[in-house]
C-alpha positions in Angstrom: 0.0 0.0 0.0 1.7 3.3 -0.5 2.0 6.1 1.8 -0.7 8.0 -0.5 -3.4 5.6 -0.2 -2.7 5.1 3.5 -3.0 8.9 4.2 -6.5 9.0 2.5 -7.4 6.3 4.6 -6.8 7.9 7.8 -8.6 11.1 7.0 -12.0 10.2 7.0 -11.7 8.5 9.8 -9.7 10.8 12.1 -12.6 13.2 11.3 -15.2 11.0 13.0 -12.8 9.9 15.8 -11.7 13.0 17.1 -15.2 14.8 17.6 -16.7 11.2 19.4 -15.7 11.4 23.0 -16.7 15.8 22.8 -20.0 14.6 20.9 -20.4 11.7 23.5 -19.9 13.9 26.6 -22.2 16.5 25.1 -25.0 14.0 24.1 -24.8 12.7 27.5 -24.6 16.4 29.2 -27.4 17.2 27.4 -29.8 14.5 28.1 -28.8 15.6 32.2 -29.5 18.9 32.0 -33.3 17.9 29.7 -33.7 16.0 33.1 -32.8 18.5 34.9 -35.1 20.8 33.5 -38.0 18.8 33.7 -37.7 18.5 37.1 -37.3 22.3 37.9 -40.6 22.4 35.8 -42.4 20.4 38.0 -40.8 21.8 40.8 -39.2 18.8 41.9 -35.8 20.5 42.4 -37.0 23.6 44.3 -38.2 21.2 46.9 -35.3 19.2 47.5 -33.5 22.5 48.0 -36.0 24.1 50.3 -36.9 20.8 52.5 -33.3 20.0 53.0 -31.7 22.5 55.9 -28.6 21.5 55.5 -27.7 22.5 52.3 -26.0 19.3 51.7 -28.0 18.5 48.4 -26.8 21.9 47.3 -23.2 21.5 48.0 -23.7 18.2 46.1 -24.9 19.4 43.2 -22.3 22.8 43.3 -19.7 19.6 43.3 -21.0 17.6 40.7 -21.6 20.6 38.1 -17.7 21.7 38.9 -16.9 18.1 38.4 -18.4 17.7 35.0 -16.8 21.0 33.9 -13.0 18.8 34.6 -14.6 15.9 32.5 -15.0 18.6 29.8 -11.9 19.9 30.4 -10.2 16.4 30.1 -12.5 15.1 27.1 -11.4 17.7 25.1 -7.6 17.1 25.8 -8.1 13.7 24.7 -9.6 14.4 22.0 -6.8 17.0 21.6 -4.5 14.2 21.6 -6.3 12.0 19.2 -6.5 14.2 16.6 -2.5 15.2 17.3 -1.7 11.5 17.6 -4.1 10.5 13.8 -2.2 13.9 12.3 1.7 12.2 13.0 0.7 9.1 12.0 -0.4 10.6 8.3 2.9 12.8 8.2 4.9 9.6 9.0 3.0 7.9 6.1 3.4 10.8 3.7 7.3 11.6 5.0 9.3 8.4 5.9 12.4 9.9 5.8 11.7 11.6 8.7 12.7 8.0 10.6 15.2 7.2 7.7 18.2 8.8 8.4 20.4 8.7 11.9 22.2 12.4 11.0 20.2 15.3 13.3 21.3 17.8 11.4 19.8 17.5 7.9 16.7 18.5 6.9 14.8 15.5 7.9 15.8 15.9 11.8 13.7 19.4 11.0 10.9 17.6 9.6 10.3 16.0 12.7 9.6 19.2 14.6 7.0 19.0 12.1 5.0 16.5 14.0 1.8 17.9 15.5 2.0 19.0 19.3 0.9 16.5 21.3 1.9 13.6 23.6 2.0 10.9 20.9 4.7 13.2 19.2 6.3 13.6 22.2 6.9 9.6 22.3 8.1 9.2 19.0 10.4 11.9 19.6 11.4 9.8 22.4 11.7 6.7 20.4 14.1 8.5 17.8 16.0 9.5 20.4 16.5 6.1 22.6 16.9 4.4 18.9 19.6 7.1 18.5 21.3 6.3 21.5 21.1 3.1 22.1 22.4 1.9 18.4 21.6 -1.2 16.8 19.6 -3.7 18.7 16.0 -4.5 19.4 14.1 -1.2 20.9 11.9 -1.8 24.4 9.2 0.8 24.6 7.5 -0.8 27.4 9.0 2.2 30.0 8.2 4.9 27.2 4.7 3.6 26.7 4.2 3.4 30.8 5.1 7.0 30.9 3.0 7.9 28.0 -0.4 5.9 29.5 0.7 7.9 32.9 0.3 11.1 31.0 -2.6 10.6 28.8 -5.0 9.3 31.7 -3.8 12.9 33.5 -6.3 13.8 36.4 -8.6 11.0 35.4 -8.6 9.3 38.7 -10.2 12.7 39.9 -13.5 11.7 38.8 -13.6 8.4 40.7 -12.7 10.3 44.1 -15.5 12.8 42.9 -18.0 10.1 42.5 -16.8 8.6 45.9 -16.9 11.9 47.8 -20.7 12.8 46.3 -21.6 9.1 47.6 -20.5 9.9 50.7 -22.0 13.5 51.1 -25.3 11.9 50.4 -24.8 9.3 53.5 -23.6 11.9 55.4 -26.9 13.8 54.8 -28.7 10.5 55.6 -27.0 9.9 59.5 -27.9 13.8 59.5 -31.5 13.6 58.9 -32.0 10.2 61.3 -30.4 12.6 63.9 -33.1 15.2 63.3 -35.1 12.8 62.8 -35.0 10.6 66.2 -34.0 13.4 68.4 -37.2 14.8 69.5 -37.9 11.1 70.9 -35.9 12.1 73.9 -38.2 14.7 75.2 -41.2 13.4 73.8 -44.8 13.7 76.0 -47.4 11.5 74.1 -49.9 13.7 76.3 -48.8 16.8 75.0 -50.5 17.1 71.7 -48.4 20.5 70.6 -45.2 18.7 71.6 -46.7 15.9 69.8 -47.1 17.9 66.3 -43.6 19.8 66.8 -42.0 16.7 67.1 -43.6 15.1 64.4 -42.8 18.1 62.3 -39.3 17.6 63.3 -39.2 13.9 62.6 -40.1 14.6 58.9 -37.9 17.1 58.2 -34.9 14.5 59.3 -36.7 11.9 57.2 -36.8 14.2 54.0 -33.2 15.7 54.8 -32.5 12.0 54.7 -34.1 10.5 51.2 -33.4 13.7 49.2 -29.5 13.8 50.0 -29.0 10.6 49.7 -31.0 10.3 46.3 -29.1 13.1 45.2 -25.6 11.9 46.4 -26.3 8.4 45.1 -27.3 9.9 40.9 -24.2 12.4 41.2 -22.6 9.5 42.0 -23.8 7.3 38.7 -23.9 9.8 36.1 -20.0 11.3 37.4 -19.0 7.7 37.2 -20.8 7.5 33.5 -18.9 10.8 32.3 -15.4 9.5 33.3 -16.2 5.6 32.1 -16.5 7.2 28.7 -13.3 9.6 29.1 -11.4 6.4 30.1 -12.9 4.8 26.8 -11.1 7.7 25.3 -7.8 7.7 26.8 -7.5 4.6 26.3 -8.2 4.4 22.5 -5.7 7.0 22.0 -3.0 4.9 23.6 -3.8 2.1 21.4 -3.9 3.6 18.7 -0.4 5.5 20.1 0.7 1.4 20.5 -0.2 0.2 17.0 1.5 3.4 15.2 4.6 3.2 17.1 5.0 -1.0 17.0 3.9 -1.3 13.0 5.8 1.8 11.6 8.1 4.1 13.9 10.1 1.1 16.0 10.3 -1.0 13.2 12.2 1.8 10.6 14.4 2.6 13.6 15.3 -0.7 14.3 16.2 -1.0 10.6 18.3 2.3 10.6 20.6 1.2 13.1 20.8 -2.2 12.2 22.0 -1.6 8.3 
C-alpha cells in the first residue's frame, strides 16, 4: 500500500474519531440537563432544595456541576491528543524519511519538529532518540509507553474520588436527617398534643433531609462515574492507537536504521 493511499485512509476517519468522545460527553450532558429541567418544571428540584436544611443536596450538586466541567476539560484534551496522535501518523505515512536517516542535522531531523504538538509526538520523539542512543539492537518501549499511558490518563482518577466523595456527602446527609429525625424522641410527651405535632414536624424534616440527599448523592454518584467511564474509553483508545502506530511503523524503521 503506498503512503498516498494510507494517508487517504486515515482522513475520514480521524474526522469521526476525534469529535466522538466531545459529541459523547455532550449527548450525555445534554440529556442531564433535559432532566434536569423537567424536574425544575415540576418543581421537583426547588423542593429538595427548600426541605433540606442542610444545604447538603446543594453543595452536592455545586460539586458535581464543577466536576463535569474537569470531565470537559479532560475530554477535550483527549480528543486533543487524538487528533494530534491521527495527524503524525499521516505525516509519518506521507514523509518516511523523517525516521530514515540517523544524522540530526539534515533537513529530515527538522521535519520531525513538524509533528503535531501533542503527547504521541512527544513519544516518537522519544523513540528517535533512545533508537539514536542506544544503536543497533532491538528497541523496548514498554518504560516509554508506561510513561506515556501515565500522561494521557492525567487527572482522570479525579472523577472516581469525585464520584466517591458525592456518595459519601449523600450518606452523610442520611446519619444527618436520622439525627433530626430521632431526636425529639428524647423529650417526647405522648400527652402533650403540641409537643406531639412539633416533634412530628421535626421527625419529617430529618426523614426528608435523609431521602433527598441521599438520592441526590447516590445519581451524582452514577452519572459522574458515566462521564469519566466514557473519558477512560477515550484515553485509552488514544493509547492504542499511540501502541499500533509506534509497534507497526516508527520502532520497526528505527530498528532497521541502526541495524543496516
Amino acid at each position: 500500500m503506498s503512503s498516498t493511499t494510507l494517508s487517504s485512509d486515515l482522513k475520514p476517519a480521524s474526522g469521526i474519531a476525534d469529535r466522538a468522545p466531545l459529541l459523547r460527553w455532550m449527548i450525555f450532558t445534554g440529556l442531564c440537563v433535559l432532566a434536569a429541567v423537567l424536574l425544575w418544571r415540576y418543581g421537583l428540584i426547588h423542593l429538595m432544595l427548600a426541605s433540606d436544611r442542610t444545604y447538603i443536596s446543594a453543595v452536592i450538586v455545586a460539586l458535581y456541576i464543577l466536576t463535569s466541567l474537569h470531565c470537559l476539560w479532560r475530554t477535550i484534551a483527549i480528543a486533543r491528543e487524538g487528533d494530534a496522535g491521527r495527524a503524525a501518523a499521516q505525516i509519518l505515512a506521507q514523509s518516511p524519511a523523517i525516521l530514515s536517516t540517523p544524522d540530526t542535522t539534515t533537513a529530515a531531523a527538522a521535519d520531525r519538529k513538524t509533528l503535531p504538538p501533542g503527547l504521541v509526538a512527544d513519544h516518537i520523539r522519544d523513540l528517535i532518540l533512545k533508537a539514536d542512543a542506544q544503536g543497533s539492537g532491538p528497541i523496548d518501549q514498554t518504560l516509554l509507553l508506561r510513561s506515556l499511558a501515565d500522561r494521557l490518563r492525567g487527572s482522570n482518577g479525579f472523577g472516581a474520588f469525585a464520584s466517591d466523595t458525592l456518595m459519601k456527602l449523600g450518606l452523610l446527609g442520611t446519619i444527618v436527617g436520622f439525627i433530626i429525625m430521632l431526636a425529639p424522641l428524647a423529650g417526647l410527651d405522648a400527652s402533650d398534643r403540641t409537643m406531639l405535632k412539633s416533634s412530628m414536624g421535626l421527625m419529617t424534616d430529618g426523614m426528608a433531609i435523609a431521602m433527598y440527599t441521599t438520592l441526590t448523592g447516590l445519581v451524582g454518584s452514577i452519572l459522574l462515574r458515566i462521564q469519566y467511564y466514557m473519558l477512560d474509553t477515550a484515553t485509552a483508545r488514544v493509547f492504542s492507537e499511540a501502541v499500533t502506530l509506534t509497534e507497526t511503523r516508527v520502532v520497526p524503521a528505527l530498528e532497521r536504521l541502526h541495524d543496516r
